[in-house]
C-alpha positions as CSV (number, residue, x, y, z in Angstrom):
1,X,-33.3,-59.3,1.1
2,X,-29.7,-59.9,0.4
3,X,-28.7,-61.6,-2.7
4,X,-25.7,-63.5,-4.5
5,X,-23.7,-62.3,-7.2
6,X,-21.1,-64.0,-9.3
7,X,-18.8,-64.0,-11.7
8,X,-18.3,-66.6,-14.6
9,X,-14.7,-66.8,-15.2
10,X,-14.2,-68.8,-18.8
11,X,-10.8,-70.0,-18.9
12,X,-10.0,-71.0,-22.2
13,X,-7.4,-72.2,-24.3
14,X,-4.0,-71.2,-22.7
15,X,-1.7,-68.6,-25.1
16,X,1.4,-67.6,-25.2
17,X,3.2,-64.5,-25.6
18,X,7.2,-64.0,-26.5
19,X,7.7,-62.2,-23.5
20,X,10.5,-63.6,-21.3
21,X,9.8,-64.5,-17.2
22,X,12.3,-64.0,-14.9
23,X,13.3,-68.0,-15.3
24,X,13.9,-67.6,-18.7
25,X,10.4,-69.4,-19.6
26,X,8.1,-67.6,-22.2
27,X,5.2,-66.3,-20.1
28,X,1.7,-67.6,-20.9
29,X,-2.1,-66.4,-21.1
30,X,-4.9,-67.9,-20.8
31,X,-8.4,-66.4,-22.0
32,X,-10.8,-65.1,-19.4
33,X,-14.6,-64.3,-19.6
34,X,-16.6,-62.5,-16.9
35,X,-20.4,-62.7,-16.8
36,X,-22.4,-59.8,-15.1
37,X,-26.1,-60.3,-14.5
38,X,-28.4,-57.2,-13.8
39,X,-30.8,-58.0,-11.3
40,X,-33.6,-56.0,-9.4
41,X,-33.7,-57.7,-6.3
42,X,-34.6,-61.8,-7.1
43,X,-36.1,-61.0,-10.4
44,X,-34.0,-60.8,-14.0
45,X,-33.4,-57.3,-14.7
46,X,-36.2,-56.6,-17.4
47,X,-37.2,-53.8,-19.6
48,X,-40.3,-54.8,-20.2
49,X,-41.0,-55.2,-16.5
50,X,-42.2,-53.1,-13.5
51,X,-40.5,-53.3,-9.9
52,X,-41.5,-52.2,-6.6
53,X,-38.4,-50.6,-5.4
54,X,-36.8,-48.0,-2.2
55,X,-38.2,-47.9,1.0
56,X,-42.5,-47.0,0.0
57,X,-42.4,-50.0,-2.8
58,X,-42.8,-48.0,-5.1
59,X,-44.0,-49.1,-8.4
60,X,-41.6,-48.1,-11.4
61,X,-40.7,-49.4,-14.5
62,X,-36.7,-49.0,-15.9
63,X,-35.5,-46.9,-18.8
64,X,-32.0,-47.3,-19.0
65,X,-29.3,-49.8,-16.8
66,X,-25.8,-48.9,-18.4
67,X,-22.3,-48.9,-16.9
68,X,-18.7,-48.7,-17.4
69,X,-16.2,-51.1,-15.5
70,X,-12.4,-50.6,-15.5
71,X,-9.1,-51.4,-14.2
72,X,-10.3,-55.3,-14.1
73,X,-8.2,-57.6,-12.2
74,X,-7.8,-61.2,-10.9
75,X,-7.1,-61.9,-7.1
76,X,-4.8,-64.8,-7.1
77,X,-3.9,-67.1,-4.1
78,X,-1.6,-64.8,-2.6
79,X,-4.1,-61.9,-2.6
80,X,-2.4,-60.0,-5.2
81,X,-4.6,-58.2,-8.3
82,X,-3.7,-59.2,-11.5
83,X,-4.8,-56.9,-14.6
84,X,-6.7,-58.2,-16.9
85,X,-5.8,-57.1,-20.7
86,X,-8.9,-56.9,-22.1
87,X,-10.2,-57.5,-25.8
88,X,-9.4,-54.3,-28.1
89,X,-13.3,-55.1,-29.8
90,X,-14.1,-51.8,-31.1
91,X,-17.0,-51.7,-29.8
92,X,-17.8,-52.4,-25.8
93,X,-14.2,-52.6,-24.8
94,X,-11.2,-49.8,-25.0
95,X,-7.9,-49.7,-23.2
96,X,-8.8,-50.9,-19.5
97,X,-12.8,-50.3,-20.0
98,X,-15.8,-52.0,-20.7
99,X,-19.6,-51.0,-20.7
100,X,-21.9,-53.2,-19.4
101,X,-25.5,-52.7,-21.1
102,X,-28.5,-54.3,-19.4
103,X,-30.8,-52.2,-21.8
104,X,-32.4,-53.2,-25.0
105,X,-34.2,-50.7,-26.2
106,X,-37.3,-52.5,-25.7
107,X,-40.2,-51.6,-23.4
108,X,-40.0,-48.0,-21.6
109,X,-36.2,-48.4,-22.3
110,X,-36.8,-46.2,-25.6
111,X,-33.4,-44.2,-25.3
112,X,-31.3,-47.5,-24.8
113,X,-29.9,-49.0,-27.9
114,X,-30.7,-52.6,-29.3
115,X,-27.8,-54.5,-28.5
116,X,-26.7,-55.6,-25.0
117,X,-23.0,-56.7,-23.1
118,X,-22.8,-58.5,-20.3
119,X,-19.5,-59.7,-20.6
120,X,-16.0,-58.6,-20.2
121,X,-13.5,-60.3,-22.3
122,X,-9.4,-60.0,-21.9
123,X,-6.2,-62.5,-20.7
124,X,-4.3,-63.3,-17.7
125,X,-1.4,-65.2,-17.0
126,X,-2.1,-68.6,-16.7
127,X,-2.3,-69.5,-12.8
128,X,-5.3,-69.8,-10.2
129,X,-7.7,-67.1,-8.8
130,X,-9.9,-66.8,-6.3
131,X,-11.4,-63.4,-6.9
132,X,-11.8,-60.3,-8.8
133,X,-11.2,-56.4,-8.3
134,X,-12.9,-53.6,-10.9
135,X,-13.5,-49.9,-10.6
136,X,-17.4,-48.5,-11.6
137,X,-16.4,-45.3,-13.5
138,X,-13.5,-44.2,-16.2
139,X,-9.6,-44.1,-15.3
140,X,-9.7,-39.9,-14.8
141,X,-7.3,-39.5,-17.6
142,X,-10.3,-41.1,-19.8
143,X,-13.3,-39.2,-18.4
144,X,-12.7,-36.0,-19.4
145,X,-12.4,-36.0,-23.4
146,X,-15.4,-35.2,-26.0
147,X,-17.4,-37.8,-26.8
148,X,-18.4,-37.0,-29.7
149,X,-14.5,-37.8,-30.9
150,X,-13.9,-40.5,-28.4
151,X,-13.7,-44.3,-30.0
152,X,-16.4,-47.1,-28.5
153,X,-18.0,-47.2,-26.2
154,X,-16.4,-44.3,-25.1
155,X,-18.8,-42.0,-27.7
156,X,-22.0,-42.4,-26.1
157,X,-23.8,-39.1,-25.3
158,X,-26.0,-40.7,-23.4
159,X,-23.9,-41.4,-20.9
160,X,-21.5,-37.9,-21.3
161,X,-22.6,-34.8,-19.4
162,X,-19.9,-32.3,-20.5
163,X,-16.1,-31.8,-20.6
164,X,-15.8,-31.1,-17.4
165,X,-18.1,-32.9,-15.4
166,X,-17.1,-36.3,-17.6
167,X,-19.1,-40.0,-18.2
168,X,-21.9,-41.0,-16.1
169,X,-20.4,-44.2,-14.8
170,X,-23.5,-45.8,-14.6
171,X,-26.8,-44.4,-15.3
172,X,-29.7,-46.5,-13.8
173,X,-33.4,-44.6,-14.8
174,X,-37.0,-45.5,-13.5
175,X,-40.1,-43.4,-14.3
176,X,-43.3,-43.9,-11.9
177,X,-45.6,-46.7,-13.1
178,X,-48.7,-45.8,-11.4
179,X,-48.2,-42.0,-12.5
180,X,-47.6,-43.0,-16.3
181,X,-44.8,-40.4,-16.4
182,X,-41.7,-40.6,-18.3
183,X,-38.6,-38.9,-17.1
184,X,-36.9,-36.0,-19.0
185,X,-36.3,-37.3,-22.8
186,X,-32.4,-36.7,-23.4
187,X,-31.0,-32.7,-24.3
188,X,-33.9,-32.0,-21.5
189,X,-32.7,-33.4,-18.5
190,X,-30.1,-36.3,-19.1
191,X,-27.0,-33.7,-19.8
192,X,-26.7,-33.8,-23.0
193,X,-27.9,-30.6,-24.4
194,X,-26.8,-28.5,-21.0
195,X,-23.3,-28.2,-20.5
196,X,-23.3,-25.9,-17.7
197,X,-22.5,-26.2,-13.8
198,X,-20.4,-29.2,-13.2
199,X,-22.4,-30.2,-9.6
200,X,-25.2,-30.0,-11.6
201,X,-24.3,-31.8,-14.7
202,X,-27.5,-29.9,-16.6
203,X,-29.7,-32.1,-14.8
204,X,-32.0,-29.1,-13.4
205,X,-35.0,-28.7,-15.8
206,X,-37.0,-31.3,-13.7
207,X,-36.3,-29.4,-10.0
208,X,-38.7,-31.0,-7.6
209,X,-40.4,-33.3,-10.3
210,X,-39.8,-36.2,-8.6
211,X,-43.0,-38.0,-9.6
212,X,-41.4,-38.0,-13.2
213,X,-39.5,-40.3,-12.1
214,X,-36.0,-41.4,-10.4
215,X,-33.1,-41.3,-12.0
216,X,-29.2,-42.4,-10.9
217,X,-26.2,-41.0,-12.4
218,X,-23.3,-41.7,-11.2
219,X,-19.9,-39.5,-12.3
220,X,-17.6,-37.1,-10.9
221,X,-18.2,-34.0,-9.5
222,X,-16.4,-30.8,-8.1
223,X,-14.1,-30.7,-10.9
224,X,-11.3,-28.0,-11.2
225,X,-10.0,-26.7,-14.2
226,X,-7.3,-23.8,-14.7
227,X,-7.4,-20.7,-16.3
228,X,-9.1,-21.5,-19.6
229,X,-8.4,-24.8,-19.6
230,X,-11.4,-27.3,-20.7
231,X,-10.3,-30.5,-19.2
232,X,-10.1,-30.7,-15.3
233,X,-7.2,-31.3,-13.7
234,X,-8.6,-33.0,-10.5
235,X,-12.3,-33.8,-9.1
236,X,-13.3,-33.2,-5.4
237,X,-15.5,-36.3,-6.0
238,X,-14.0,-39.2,-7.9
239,X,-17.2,-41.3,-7.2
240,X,-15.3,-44.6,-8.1
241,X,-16.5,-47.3,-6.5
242,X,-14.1,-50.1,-6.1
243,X,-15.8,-53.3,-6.1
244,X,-13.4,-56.4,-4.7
245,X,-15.1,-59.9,-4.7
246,X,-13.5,-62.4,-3.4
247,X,-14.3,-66.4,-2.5
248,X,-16.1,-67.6,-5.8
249,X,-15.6,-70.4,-8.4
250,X,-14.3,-68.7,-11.4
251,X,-15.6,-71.7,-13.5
252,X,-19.3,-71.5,-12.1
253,X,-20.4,-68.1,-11.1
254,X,-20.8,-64.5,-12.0
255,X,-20.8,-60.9,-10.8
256,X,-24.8,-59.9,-9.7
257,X,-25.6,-56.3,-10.1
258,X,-28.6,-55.6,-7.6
259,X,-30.5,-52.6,-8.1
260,X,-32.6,-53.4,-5.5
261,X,-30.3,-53.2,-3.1
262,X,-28.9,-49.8,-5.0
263,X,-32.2,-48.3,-4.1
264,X,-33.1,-49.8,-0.8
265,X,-32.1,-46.8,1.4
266,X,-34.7,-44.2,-1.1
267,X,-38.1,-43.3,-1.2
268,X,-38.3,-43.0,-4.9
269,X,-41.4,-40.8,-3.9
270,X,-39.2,-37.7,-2.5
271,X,-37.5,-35.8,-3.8
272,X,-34.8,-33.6,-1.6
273,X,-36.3,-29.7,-2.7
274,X,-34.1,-28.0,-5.6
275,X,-32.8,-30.8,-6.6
276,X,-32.9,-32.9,-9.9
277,X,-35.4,-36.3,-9.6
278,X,-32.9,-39.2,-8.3
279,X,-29.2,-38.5,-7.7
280,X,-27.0,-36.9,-10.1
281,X,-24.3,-37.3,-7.7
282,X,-24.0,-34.0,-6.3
283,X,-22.7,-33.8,-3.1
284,X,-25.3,-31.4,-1.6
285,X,-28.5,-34.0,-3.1
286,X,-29.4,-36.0,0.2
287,X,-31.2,-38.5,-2.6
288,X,-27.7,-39.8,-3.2
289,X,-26.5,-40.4,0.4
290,X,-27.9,-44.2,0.2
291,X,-27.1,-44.6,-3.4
292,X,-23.4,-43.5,-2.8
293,X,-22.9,-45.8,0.0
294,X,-24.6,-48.7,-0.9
295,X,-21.9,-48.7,-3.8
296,X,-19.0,-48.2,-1.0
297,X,-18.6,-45.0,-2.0
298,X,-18.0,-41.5,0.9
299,X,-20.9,-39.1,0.8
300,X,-20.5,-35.8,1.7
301,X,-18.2,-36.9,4.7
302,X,-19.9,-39.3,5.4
303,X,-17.9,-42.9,5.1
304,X,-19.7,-46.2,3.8
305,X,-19.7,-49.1,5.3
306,X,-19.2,-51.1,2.7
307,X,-20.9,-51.5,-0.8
308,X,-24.1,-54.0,-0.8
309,X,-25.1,-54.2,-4.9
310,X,-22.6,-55.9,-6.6
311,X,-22.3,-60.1,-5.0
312,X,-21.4,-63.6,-6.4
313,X,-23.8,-65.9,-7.6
């Protein structure tokens, strides 16, 4: 079942800036809000809830629904992508990214954090639009610091494997109602305490466990570094999904995040052998083949035909 997404664009009070346009005219901004809404197929995304989800209906219950956006544009009338500047907060939005948190820490969502986002704030030039274009996953010269250092919402471990591997762009995490099992608690299978093979991104305690649970992160992988270097220089897999909406009422809708649809090519009762319990975005996990191109994204040569979980509502 397909749903609708949308996007709330709040144009408020027009601004505007001592920059000079090419007619000698100061240039103006206006305000812009964008609404996201998490969804698991017609039902509010829920912490507290359980869904029957992938291809066996299976019966889980979330424990974490985080990403980061970037690289946020307008589409205006003549098809051309206008960058939003978005809202220095110190908190949910730095440079050109934003987290999106669907969490609250409530519930089996016991590694989330209290607060939630489901907004991204910033300016445009004043004018019309008739869409929106934003990356899932960090600018590359952004994904590969320490977060421990990094400023918010850049610093969360939670969604940082390692130097090299970078951010989980968005981490989505079910465990198995009817089982009663929890997935791996973080420092034991999330990343964060294993900062070894980048394809792996420390996710291998739980090999073949998949009735712990299913768990999707998505981040780069195949990342080269030289000599000694820590940083990467270039990843084999990017895994950044560009998401281009186009055709809604930027005064009446917002952007629907489906997770539903993210999962409706899995049997979150399978797990491929040797590999981690959901996708962790390696290239050799078949459990990520339907994730990866439901979001638009290649798989393992394999092109997508187009990404299905992000729609306007």
């Amino acid at each position: 079942m397909k749903i609708t997404a949308s996007i709330v664009l709040a144009l408020l009070t027009v601004v505007p800036i001592f920059g000079l346009s090419g007619q000698g005219k100061a240039a103006e901004l206006q305000s812009v809000t964008l609404d996201f809404d998490g969804r698991v197929g017609d039902q509010p995304f829920s912490c507290t809830e359980s869904y029957r989800l992938g291809t066996a209906e299976t019966r889980v219950s979330p424990t974490d629904f985080r990403l980061y956006v970037s690289e946020v544009a307008l589409i205006n009338a003549a098809g051309e992508a206008v960058p939003v500047m978005l809202e220095q907060d110190g908190q949910w939005q730095y440079e050109n990214v934003a987290l999106l948190d669907f969490e609250n820490r409530t519930g089996t969502c016991t590694n989330g954090t209290p607060e939630t986002r489901t907004q991204v704030l910033g300016s445009v030039p004043t004018g019309e639009y008739e869409g929106v274009r934003f990356m899932v996953g960090l600018p590359f010269e952004l994904n590969h610091r320490d977060a421990t250092l990094a400023s918010s919402p850049l610093n969360l471990t939670a969604l940082w494997w390692n130097w090299r591997g970078g951010y989980k762009f968005l981490r989505a995490d079910f465990q198995i109602s009817t089982m009663g099992a929890e997935l791996p608690s973080p420092g034991k299978g999330d990343g964060q305490g294993n900062h070894g093979d980048e394809s792996s991104h420390g996710d291998n305690s739980a090999h073949g466990a998949a009735a712990m649970g299913f768990a999707i992160h998505l981040g780069s992988t195949g990342c080269q570094v030289e000599g000694n270097a820590v940083q990467p220089t270039s990843c084999l897999n990017p895994n950044q999904a560009e998401i281009v909406l186009e055709g809604f009422d930027p005064a009446n809708q917002r952007v629907v995040i489906d997770l539903a649809a993210l999962l409706q090519s899995n049997n979150l009762e399978v797990n491929v052998p040797n590999t981690p319990p959901g996708c962790m975005s390696a290239p050799e996990d078949g459990d990520c083949l339907g994730i990866m191109h439901n979001l638009g994204l290649p798989f393992n040569g394999e092109p997508s035909s187009g990404q299905t979980v992000f729609q306007i509502e």
